[in-house]
C-alpha positions in Angstrom: 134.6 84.0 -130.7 136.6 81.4 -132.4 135.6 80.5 -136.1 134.2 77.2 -135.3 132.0 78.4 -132.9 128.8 78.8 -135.3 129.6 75.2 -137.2 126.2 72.8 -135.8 127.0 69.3 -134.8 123.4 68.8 -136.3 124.8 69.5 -139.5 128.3 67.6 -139.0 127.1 64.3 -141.3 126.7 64.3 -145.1 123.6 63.1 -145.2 122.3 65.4 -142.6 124.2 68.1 -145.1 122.3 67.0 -148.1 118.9 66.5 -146.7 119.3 70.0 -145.6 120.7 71.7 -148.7 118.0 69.7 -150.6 115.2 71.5 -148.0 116.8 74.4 -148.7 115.9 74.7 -152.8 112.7 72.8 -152.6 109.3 73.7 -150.1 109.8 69.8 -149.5 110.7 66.3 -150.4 109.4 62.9 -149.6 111.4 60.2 -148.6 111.9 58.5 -151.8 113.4 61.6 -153.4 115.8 62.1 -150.5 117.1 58.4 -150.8 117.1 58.3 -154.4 119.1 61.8 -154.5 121.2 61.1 -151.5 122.2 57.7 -152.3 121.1 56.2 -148.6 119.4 53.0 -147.3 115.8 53.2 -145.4 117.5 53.0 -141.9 120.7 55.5 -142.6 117.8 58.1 -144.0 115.4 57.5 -141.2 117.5 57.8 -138.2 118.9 61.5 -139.9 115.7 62.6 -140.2 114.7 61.6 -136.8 118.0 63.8 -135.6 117.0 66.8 -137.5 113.3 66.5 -136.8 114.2 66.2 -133.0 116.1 69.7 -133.2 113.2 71.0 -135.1 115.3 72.1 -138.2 112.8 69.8 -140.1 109.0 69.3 -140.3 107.4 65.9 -140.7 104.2 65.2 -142.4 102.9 61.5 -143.0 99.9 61.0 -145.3 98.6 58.6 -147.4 98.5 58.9 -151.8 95.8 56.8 -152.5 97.1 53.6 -150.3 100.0 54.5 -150.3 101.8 56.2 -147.0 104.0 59.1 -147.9 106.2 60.8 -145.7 107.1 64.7 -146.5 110.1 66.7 -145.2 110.0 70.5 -145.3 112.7 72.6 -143.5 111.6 74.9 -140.7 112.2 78.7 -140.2 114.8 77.9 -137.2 116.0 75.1 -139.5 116.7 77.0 -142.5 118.4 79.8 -140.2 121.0 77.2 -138.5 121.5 76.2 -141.5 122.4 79.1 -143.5 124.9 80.2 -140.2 126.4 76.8 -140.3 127.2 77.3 -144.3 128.4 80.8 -143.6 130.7 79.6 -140.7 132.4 76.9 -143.0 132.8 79.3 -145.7 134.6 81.6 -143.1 137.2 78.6 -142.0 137.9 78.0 -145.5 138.4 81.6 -146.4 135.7 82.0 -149.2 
């Protein structure tokens, strides 16, 4: 087993990187706070979550505040486990 084998491709973009690590300290965030922490336009954060979402390292929730619509993130058990491997398996390859 090479020391690259437990680094996810899911994980392989910064802002996939940050979304998670933000998932990771918080139960969740909405969308605004994602952009607004992450620095990234509607589209960039959308199609990100949508890849994470689709591997089921994330949970969506859409509800309305007041008339508002609101879209929540929350990392999932599997999620939270790749992701914690993937960290591990970097700090490996750089010898921490």
């Amino acid at each position: 087993m090479s020391l690259i084998d437990n680094i996810n491709k899911a994980f392989d973009h910064r802002i996939r990187l940050g979304i998670m690590s933000i998932l990771m300290v918080n139960d969740y965030a909405d969308f605004k706070m994602l952009k607004e922490l992450l620095g990234a336009t509607d589209g960039n954060l959308a199609s990100h979550t949508k890849a994470l979402e689709k591997e089921e390292y994330i949970k969506v929730e859409k509800q309305f505040i007041g008339r508002k619509p609101n879209t929540r993130y929350s990392a999932t058990k599997l999620g939270k486990a790749q992701f914690k491997k993937h960290i591990n398996a970097l700090e490996k390859l750089i010898g921490k």
